[in-house]
TITIVO-620776 format. One line per field, with one value per residue (C-alpha): z, x, y. Coordinates in steps of 0.05 Angstrom, whole numbers, plus 5000, padded with zeros to 4 digits. Layout:
REM residues N
up: (Z,...)
east: (X,...)
north: (Y,...)
***
This chain:
REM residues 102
up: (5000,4978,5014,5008,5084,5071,5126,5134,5143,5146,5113,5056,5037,5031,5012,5035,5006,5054,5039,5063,5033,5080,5149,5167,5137,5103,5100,5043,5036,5109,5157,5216,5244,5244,5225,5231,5199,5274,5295,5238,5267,5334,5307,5262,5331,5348,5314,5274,5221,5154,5190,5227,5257,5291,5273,5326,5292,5251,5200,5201,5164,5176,5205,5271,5325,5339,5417,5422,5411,5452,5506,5447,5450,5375,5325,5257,5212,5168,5092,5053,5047,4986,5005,4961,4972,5049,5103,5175,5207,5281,5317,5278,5242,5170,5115,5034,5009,4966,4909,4838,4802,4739)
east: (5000,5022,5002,5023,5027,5034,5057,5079,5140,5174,5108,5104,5072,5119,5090,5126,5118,5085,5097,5068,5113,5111,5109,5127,5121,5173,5172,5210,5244,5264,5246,5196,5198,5111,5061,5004,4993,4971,5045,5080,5042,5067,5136,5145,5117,5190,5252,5291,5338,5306,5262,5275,5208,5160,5092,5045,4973,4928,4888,4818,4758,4708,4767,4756,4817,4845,4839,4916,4892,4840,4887,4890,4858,4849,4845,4876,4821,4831,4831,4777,4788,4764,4701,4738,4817,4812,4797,4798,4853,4837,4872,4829,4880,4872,4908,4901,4878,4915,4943,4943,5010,5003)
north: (5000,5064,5137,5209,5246,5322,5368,5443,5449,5515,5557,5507,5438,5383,5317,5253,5175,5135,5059,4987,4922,4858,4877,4953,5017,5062,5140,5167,5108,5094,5039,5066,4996,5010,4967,5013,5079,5101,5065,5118,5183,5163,5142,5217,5247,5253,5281,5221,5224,5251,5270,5334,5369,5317,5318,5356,5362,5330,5363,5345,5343,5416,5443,5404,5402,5339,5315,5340,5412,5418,5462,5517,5584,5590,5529,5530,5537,5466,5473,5443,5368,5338,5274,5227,5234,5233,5175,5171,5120,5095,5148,5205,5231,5240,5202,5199,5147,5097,5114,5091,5091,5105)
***
């Protein structure tokens, strides 16, 4: 299974590769040592090599905070999320859905 995580980093959108093959899941190439998407959230919540700002909120659908947030004065407003290229995995946080390669 194939997936596309996209995070601000720095002001900007960067998009990363998101990979399933056989037992664990790769970002960008490198091993997490996860076999959940939930497991790679929690693993990128921390700074590892390549990977150099951990992940702190989830984007979610209506612009809805994530639990995490809930201690923040002001929510982000969330950008629209397209129905059909979005779906929820069991810790709430939104992925992408599988892509196809063309």
């Amino acid at each position: 299974d194939d997936y596309v995580l996209s995070v601000i980093y720095k002001g900007n959108p960067t998009h990363h590769a998101v990979s399933h093959s056989g037992t664990e899941f790769t970002v960008n190439k490198q091993s997490t040592g996860e076999t959940s998407l939930a497991g790679v959230v929690e693993y990128l919540r921390e700074k590892r090599p390549k990977w150099p700002v951990p992940l702190t909120d989830a984007v979610l659908p209506d612009g809805q905070a994530p639990a995490s947030t809930a201690t923040t004065s002001t929510p982000a407003k969330a950008a629209p999320t397209p129905s059909t290229s979005v779906s929820k995995g069991a810790s709430n946080d939104v992925y992408h859905t599988q892509l196809d390669k063309a």
